[in-house]
N, C-alpha and C positions, 0 to 999 in steps of 0.2 A: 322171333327174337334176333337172329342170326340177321337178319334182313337190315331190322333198326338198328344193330352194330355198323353194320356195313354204311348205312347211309350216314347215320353218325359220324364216321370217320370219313367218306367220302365228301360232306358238304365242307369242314375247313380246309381239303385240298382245293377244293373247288375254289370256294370260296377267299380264299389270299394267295390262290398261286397266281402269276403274273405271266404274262406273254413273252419273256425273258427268252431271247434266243440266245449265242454263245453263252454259254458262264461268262458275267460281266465283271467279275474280280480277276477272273484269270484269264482266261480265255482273249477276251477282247482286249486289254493292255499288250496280250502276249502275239495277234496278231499285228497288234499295232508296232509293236517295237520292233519286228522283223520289217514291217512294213517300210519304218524308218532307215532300218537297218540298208535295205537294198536303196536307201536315195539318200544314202546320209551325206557320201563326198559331196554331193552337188548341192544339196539344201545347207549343210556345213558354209560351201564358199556364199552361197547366197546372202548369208546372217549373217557374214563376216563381214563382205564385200558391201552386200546393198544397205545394211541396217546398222554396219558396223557394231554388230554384237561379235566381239573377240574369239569366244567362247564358243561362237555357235550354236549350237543345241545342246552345249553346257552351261549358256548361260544362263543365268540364277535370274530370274525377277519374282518379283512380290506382288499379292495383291492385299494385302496386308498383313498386321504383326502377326498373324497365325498361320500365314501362308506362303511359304519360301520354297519353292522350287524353281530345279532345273527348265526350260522349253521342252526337251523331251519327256520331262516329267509332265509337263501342264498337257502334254498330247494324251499321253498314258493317261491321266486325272480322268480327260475327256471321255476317254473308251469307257473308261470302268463307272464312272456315273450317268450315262443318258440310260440307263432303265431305272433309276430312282430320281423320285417314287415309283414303282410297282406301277399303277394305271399308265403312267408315262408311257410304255411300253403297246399298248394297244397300237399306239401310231408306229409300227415297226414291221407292217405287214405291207404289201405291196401284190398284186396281180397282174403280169406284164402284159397278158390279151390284150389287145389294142381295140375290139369291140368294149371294149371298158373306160369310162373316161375315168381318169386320175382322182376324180373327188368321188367314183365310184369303187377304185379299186385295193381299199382298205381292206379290213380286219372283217368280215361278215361272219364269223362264226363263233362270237365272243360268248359263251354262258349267260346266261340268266343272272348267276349269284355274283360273279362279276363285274355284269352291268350294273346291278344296285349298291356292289361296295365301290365301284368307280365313279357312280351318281354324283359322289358328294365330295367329287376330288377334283383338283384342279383340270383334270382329265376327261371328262364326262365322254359315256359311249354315244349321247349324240352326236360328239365333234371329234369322232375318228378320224384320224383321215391315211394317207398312204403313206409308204417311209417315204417315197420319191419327194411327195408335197412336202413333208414333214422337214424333213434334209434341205431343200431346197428353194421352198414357196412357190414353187411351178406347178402346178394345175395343168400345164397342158405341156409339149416339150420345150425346150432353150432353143435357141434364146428367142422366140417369138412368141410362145406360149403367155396364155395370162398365168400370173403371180401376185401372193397375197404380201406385200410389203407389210411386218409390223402386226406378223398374225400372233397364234397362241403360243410358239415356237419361239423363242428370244436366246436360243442359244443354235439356232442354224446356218447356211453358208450365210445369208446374207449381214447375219449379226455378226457374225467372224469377222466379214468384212466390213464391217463399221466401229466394231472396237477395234480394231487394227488402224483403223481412219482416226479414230480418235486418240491414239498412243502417236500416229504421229503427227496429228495438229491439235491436240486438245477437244477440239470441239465433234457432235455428230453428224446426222446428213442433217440434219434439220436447221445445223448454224446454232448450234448451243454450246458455248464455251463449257465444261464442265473438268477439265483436267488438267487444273494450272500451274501443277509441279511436276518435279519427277516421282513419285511416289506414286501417283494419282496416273499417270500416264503408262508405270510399269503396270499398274493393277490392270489396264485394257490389253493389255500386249498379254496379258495372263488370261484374261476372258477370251480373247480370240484364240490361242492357241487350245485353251480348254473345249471353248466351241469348235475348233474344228477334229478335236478328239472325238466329240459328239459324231457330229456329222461321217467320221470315216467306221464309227460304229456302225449309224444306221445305213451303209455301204457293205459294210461286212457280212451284216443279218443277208443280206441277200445271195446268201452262200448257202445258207441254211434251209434245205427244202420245204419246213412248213412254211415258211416265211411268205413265200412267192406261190401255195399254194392253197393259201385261205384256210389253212390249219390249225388254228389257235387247238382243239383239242388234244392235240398228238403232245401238247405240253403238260398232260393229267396223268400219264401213267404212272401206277402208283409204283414207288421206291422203296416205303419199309419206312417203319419208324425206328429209329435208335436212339441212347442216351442223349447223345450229342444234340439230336433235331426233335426231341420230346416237345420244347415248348419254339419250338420254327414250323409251322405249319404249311410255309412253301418251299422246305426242303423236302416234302413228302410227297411232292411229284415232280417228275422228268419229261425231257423230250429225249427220246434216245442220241438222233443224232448231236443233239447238244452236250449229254453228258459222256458221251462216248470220248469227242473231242476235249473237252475238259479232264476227265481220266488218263489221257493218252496226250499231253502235252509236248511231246517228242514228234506227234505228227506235225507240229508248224514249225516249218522250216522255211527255206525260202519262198520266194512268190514266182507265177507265172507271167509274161510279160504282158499288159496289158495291148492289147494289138487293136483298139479303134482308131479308125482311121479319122475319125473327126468325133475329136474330145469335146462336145459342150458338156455343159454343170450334167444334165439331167440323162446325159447316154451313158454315164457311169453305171447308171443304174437301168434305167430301160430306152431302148434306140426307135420305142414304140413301132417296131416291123414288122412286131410277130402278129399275126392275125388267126394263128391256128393253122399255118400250113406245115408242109412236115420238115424239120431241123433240116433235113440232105439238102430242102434248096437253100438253105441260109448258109454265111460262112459263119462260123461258132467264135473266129477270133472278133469279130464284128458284133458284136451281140452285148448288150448292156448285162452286168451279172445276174439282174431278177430273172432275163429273158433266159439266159445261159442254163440257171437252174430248174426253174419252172419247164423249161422243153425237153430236159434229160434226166431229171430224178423224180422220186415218189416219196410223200410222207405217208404215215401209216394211213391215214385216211382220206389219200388220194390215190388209191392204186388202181391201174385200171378204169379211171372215170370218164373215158371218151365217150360213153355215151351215158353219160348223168343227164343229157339235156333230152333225151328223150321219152315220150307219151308216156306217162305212167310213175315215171321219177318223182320221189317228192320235194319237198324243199329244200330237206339237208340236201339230197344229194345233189339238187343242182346247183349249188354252194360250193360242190369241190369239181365241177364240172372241169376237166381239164383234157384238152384234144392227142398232148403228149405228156409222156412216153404213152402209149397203148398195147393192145394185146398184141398185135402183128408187127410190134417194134420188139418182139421177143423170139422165144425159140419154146412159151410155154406149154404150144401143140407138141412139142416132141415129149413133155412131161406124160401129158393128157395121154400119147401113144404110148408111153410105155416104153421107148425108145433115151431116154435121158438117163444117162448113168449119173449116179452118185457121186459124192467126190470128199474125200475126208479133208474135215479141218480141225484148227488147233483154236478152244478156247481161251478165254483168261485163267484158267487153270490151267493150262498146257496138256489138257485131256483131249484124246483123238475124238472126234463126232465124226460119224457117217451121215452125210445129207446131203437131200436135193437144193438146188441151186437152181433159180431162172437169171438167164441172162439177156441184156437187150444189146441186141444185134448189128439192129438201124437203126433209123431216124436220130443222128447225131452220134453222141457220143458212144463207143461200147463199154459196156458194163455188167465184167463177168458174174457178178453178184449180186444182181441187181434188186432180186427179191428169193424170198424165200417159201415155198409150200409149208404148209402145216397137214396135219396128221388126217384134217378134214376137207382139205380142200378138192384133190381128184372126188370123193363121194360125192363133194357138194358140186362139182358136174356132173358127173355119169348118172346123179340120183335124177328121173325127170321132175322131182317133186321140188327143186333147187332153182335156185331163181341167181341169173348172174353178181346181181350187187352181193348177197350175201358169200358167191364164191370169190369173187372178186379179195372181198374183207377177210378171206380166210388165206391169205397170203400176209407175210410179216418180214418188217426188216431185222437181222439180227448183227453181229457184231461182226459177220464177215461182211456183208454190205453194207455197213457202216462205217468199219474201214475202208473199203474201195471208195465209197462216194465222197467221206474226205480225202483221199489220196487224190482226187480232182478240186474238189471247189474248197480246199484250204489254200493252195498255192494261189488259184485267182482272188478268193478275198485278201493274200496277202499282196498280188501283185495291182489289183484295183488299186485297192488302199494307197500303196505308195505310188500311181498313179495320179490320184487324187491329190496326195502331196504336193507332187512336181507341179501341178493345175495352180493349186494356190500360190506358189511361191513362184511365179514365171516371170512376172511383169519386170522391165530394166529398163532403164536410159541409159544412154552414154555418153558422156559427158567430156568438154574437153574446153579448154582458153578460159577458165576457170581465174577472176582475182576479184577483191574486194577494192571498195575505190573507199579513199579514205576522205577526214576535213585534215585543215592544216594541223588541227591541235593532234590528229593520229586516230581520230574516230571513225569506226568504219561507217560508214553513210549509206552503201548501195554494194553491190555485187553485178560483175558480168558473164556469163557462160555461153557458150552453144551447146544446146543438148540434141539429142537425135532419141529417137523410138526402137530401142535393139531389143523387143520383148521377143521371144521366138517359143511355138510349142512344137515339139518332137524334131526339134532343128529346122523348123519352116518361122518364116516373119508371120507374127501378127501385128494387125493392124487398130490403130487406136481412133475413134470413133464416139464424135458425140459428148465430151468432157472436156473437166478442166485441168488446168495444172496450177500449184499454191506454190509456196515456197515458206516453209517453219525453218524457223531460225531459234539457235540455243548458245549461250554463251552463262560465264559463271563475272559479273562484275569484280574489280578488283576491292572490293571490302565486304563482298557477299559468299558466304558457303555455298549457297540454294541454286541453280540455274535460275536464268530469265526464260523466259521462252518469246516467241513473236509469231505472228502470222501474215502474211499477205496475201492476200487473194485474187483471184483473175490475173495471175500473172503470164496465161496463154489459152487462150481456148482454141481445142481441138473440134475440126465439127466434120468434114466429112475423109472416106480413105483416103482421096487425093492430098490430104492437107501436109505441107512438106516436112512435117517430122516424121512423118514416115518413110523419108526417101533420101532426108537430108538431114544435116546439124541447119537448127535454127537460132538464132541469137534472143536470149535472154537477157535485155538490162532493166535494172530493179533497184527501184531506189527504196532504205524501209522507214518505215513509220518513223522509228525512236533507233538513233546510233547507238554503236555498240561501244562502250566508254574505252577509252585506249587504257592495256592493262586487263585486259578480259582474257579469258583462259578455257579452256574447251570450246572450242567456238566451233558451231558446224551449222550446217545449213541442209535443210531436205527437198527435196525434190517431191511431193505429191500429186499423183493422178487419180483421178477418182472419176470414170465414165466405163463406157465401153472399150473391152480389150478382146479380138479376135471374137469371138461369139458369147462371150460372156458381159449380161450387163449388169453394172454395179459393180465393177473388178475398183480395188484400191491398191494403189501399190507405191513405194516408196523408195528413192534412190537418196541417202546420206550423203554427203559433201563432208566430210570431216576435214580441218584447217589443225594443218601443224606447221612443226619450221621446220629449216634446216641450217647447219651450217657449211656453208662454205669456206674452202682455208687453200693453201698448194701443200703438195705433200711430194718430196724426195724418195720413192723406195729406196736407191741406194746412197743414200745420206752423205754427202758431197760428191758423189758423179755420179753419171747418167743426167736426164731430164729431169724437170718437177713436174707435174699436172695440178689440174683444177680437179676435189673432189668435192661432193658434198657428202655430210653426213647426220644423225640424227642424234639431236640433244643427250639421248640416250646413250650414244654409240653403237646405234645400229644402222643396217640401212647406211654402210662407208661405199659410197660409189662414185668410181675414177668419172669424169666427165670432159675430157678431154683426151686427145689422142697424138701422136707422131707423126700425124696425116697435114696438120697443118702447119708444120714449117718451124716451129719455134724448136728452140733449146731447154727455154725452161716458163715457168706461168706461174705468175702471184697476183696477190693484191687483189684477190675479186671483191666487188661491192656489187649488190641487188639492187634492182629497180624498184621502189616505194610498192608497186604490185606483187613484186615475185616476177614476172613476166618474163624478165630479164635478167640476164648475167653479166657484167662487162668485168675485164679482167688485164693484165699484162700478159702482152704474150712479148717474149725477152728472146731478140734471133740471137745465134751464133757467133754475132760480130757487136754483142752484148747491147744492143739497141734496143729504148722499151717502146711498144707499140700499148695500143690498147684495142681487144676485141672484143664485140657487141655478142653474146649469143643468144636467141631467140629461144624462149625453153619452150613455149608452147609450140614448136612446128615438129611437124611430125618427120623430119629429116635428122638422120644419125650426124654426129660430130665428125666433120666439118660444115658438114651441110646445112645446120641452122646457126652458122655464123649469120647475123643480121649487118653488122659494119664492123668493118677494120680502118681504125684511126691511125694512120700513120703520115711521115713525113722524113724525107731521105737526110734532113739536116736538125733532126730534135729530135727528143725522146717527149712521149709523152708517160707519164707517170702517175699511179694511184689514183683511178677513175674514183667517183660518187655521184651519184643520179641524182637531179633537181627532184624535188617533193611531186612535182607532175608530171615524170617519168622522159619529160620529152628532150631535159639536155642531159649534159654530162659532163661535169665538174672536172677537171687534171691540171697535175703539175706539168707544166713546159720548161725543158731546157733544153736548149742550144747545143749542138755539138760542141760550138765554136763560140766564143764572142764574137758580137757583130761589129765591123768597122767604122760603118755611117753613123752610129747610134739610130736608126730610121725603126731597131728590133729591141723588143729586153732579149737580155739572157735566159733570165731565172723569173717565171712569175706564175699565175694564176690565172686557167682560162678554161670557159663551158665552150662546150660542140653544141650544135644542133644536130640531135639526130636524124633529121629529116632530111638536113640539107647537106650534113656535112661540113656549113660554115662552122667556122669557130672566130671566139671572139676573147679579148679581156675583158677579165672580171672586174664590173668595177668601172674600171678606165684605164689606158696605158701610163699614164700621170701616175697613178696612186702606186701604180707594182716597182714604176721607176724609182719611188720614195721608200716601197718597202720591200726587196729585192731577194729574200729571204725565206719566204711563206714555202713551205712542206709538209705533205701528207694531207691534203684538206677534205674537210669530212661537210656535206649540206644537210643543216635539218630540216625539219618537216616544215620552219617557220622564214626558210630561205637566208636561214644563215650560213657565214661558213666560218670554223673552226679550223684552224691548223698549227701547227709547232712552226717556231719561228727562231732563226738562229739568231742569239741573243749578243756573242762570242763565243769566246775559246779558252782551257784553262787547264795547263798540262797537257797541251795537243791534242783535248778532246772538245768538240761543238758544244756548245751549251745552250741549250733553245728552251725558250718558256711557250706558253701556251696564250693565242690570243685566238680572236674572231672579230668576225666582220658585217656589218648590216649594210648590203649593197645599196640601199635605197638611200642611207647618210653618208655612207661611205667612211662613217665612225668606228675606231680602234675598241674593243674590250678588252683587257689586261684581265685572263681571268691566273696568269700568274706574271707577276713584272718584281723578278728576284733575279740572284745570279745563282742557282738552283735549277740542272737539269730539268726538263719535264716534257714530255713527248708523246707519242699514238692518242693524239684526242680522238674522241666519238662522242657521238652527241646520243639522246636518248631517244625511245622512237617519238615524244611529246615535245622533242627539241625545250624542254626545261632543265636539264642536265645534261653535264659533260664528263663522260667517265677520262683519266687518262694516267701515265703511269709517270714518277717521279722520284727523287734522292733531295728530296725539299728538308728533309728531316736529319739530313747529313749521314747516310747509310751510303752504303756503299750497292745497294741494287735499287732498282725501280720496284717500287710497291704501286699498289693499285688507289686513287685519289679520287675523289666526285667533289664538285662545284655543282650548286646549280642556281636556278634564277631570285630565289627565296634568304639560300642561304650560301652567298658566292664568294665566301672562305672556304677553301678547300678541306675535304675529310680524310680522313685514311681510310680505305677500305678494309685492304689487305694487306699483311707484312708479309715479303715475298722473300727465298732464298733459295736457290738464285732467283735472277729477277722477273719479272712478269713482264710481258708487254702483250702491245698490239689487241686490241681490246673491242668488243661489240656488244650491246645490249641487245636481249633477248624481246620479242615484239612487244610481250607482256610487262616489259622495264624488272622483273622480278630477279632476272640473272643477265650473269656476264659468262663471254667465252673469254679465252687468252691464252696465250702462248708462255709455255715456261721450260725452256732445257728441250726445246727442240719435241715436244708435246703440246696437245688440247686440254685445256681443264674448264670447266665453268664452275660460276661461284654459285650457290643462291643467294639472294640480299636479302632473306629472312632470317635465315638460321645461318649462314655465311658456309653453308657445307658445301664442301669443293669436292667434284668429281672429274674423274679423268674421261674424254670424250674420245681421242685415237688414240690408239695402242703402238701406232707407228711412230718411228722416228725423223726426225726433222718435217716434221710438219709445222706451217707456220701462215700468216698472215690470216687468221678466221675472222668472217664477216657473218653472222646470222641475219638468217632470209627475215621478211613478215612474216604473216601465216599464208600460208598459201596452200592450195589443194595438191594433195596427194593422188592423182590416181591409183583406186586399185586393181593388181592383177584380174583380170577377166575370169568367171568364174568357168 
């Protein structure tokens, strides 16, 4: 009777326990998170820098309404779900002997009763296979080994890297559009992070000594039935080392430094060297974690198995056949003589025990605890009627060497892991001379860059090999909530290591499908590689372009003496950065205006002897201020005054005046003329006839449709100028009266669509300038803003949705939705702001 209890209770242990290494609720999130924890700064700037996720590994995505987490969470998710279902788990076994080929070196000691409950599971024991294969699709080592693309595994590395592929172009490897929003693209950025939680679980198991040494039974010993696990069937059995760890959650702490010297996918796990010789000639920091384990620990039913493979051995035992650790990698001759003292230890109780202890010596690691004698073991040698395998089994791990052997292989599964991290998140470009090329109407058309290959692993360059590069593109239209998305493809193919992004910046121009409507907002652009990176093939990796603005304005710190400079600063008010310096000769600097790309800066630079120049600065060169001055416009007998860039960046619009009036009449005084930047000529605008007729023109602003706009002195009235606003269509050479009153009105600016003219006025008999728009549709002028005091000096924002402006010796912008004004410097007497396009930001290096 007592028999058929037993078997009773024995068959649903059997029967629904699982191959579950760490406790996968606790245990494995909780390696993982430390994992994270040791690479957080640098995966942090990663997700910041390359994906421009803000947040980092706090930021939030979704893969739907039920499922909202953190990145560090979707890692965590990962850990704690690749053993469910339960069969799933069979594949989490590995044997690193290198007489073993990979599609051999599975799970071979799976029961009976869970071959038949796993029969009928997604999982079947016919299609075991190793954790290496399982994790990886490598059958043989990386990167040259065959691999099963597309096997039973749809959340392992290579599926990581394909919903990551697809989060940032929508589509798979296969060219199947499937992710045409943001929502749908978050949801893959969640699957890839989840899968690679996956994958740094089946990494971890290889810490675990049944894991690596075909052990599946060492996870039946029986626990005890209680209240809590009456109707759980496989909470009624353990694997020691498993639950010892799980108990004692205070052992995982930080990790050990992964020390391979040549990281492919598949040597995390095994570097396939070991062939059975003995650990001393191997170095241990080199060693893949199955190899690491499998050559220096024992599960309970691989103790001692050096010689399972010999005459007479039966089947189980040549199943746990394993060359290390063995008997003379110990000191358990000194047992056997009688010569090994005792040594008390302290249980979970804190109750003293007096006991023997075997320790292993050699062959790799020491390990003062390695195993334990039981009460029968000395008999079962000295007895001749003893046969070694059953003395061998009369040895057992207990809680003192089970704490020592995770005191070793928890810090390596935490330092693999977050090894493993760093591996996935490596790939970079670098990016630089970065502008979008617009049409006249202000739509972006095309994009230019040089990028370069800056991918490095452990601070060495890899090299990119055999791929392509795409470029997705994201912008929000001006009447649309939702992103657009776009893709382009073959915008570079990489084909062998000499190819010069690996040595050099190569030039990207790209013109896209369908423009990006002027007035668009979030606009950014990525950068996709999808080939071989250093030895890894199938690497996907993704460099963000994010497009913002900025403004430029001159700023006094000490607000009527000392110098001004040129700063630029961000919509927001952040990111206030001086750009200019004392190095180059002036007194003081205003009036900058951007080049239609961003590229450029030109600007007044005002000497000493109060003369205006105007200076060209190159923003894209990599020389500090003064050094990427590109031209200085000067002349020893005029002032040139309030630059503006032609719409195709190549001239340069300014007021000229005369020191002097000219005698001969052969010169004007006062008129309107572009430079060519190339040459330095300069010309009238126009013609010298027309500026002779209208002698007047100041402040002139070019749009995007090669007009030009300026305040023009009308008279005088009370000893004050009084200028209304016209413009000019050089091609008729025809006047527009967009004010013809005797009513101030001044700082025109055109919109970036050149259909609108912001500018400021006392049209209304006030006594300050408010802020006015005209435009092509409706060219009666509005009131924007009622200002007091008064506003001037005015710039629309790329997106036409806001304006900057000057009031009381500060920055404010408006929005022209909700008319909400915020303040942009904090400083005082800051004044003349000009906001950029979009243009790219590089970010800090991670």
């Amino acid at each position: 009777m007592k028999i058929l209890m037993l078997l009773a209770l024995a068959i649903p242990i059997i029967y629904f326990s699982d191959a579950n290494a760490f406790d996968d609720k606790r245990t494995h999130p909780q390696i993982t998170q430390k994992a994270i924890d040791g690479v957080s700064v640098k995966i942090e700037k990663y997700l910041q820098t390359n994906l421009t996720l803000p947040q980092g590994l706090a930021t939030i995505i979704s893969d739907g309404p039920q499922s909202t987490m953190s990145i560090r969470e979707w890692l965590l998710l990962g850990a704690k779900q690749e053993d469910d279902p339960m069969c799933r788990a069979s594949n989490h076994f590995h044997n690193p002997r290198n007489d073993l080929s990979w599609a051999d070196s599975g799970l071979a000691d799976q029961n009976w009763f869970v071959n038949r409950r796993c029969s009928v599971s997604l999982y079947p024991p016919e299609k075991i296979t190793s954790a290496v294969q399982w994790a990886t699709a490598y059958y043989a080592p990386a990167p040259n080994g065959s691999r099963q693309i597309g096997g039973d595994n749809d959340e392992d590395w290579a599926h990581a890297r394909e919903y990551l592929y697809v989060f940032l172009t929508g589509k798979t490897f296969v060219g199947k559009m499937i992710a045409k929003d943001e929502s749908m693209r978050q949801a893959f950025l969640a699957s890839s992070m989840e899968a690679l939680g996956k994958v740094l679980h089946l990494l971890q198991d290889m810490a675990v000594p049944s894991h690596v040494r075909n052990d599946f039974l060492s996870n039946l010993q029986h626990t005890g039935i209680t209240g809590p696990t009456l109707f759980s069937p496989t909470k009624w059995a353990y694997e020691k080392f498993e639950r010892f760890v799980e108990t004692h959650p205070e052992i995982i702490t930080g990790g050990t430094v992964c020390g391979l010297a040549q990281k492919t996918l598949t040597n995390f796990w095994d570097t396939n060297v070991y062939d059975g010789q003995s650990p001393d000639l191997l170095d241990m920091l080199q060693m893949g974690l199955a190899e690491y384990t499998n050559m220096n620990f024992a599960s309970d039913n691989t103790i001692f198995t050096e010689s399972n493979l010999d005459a007479g051995s039966n089947s189980d035992g040549i199943k746990y056949y394993h060359p290390y650790p063995r008997r003379t990698s110990t000191n358990v001759q000194k047992y056997l003589d009688g010569v090994l003292r005792p040594e008390i230890v302290f249980g979970e109780d804190n109750v003293p025990d007096t006991s023997f202890y075997i320790a292993k010596i050699q062959d790799g690691e020491r390990i003062d605890h390695f195993i334990k004698p039981t009460y029968f073991s000395k008999p079962l040698i000295t007895n001749e009627t003893g046969d070694l395998q059953t003395f061998h089994r009369s040895f057992m791990l207990d809680d003192a060497c089970v704490s020592e052997y995770t005191s070793k292989l928890i810090p390596k599964a935490v330092g693999y892991s977050a090894s493993l991290i760093e591996y996935f998140f490596r790939g970079d470009f670098d990016v630089k001379d970065v502008f979008v090329r617009r049409d006249p109407g202000g739509n972006i058309v095309g994009i230019n860059m040089k990028i370069t290959n800056s991918s490095k692993l452990d601070a060495q360059p890899e090299l990119l090999v055999m791929g392509d590069i795409e470029l997705s593109y994201r912008y929000i239209a001006p009447q649309d909530r939702q992103a657009t998305y776009g893709l382009i493809e073959n915008v570079y193919d990489v084909d062998y290591k000499t190819n010069a992004i690996n040595f050099d910046y190569v030039d990207l121009v790209t013109d896209l499908p369908n423009s990006i409507p002027l007035g668009s907002k979030d606009i950014s652009f990525t950068i996709v590689y999808r080939g071989r990176l250093g030895d890894e093939e199938g690497c996907v990796f993704g460099k963000v372009l994010p497009f913002t603005s900025k403004i430029a304005y001159s700023g006094q710190p000490q607000c009527g003496s000392g110098p001004s400079h040129i700063y630029t600063v961000h919509p927001d008010g952040t990111k206030d950065t001086q750009i200019t310096n004392d190095a180059d000769g002036y007194a003081w600097r205003g009036m900058p205006a951007w080049s239609p790309d961003g590229r450029m800066l030109a600007f007044n630079g005002i000497t000493s002897r109060n003369q205006y120049e105007i200076v060209v600065l190159d923003l894209t060169s990599d020389q500090p201020y003064p050094g990427n001055i590109y031209r200085k416009l000067r002349h020893a007998d005029a002032h040139y005054i309030a630059p503006s860039f032609s719409p195709d960046g190549e001239r340069l619009l300014a007021e000229r005046l005369l020191l002097r009036h000219p005698q001969d009449g052969q010169d004007l005084y006062h008129s309107l003329i572009y430079f060519n930047l190339t040459t330095d000529e300069w010309y009238f605008e126009g013609s010298k006839d027309f500026w002779s007729q209208n002698p007047y023109a100041e402040l002139p602003r070019w749009s995007s449709r090669y007009e030009t706009v300026f305040q023009y002195q009308v008279g005088t009235q009370n000893g004050e100028n009084i200028y209304n606003i016209w413009s000019v269509d050089l091609d008729t050479k025809s006047i527009k009266y967009l004010t013809d009153e005797w009513a101030d009105s001044r700082w025109p600016n055109w919109s970036p669509d050149g259909e609108s003219v912001v500018f400021g006025s006392k049209r209304d008999g006030g006594s300050y300038y408010d802020i006015w728009l005209a435009n092509r549709i409706n060219p009666n002028p509005v009131k924007l803003v009622e200002c007091q005091p008064s506003c001037s000096v005015y710039s629309f924002s790329p997106d036409s949705r806001a304006i900057v402006f000057q009031i009381a010796g500060l920055l404010y912008t408006v929005n022209l939705d909700n008319m909400q004004a915020n303040p942009v410097s904090s400083t005082w007497c800051s004044s003349t702001p000009e906001w950029s396009p979009h243009v790219y930001e590089k970010p800090p290096a991670p």
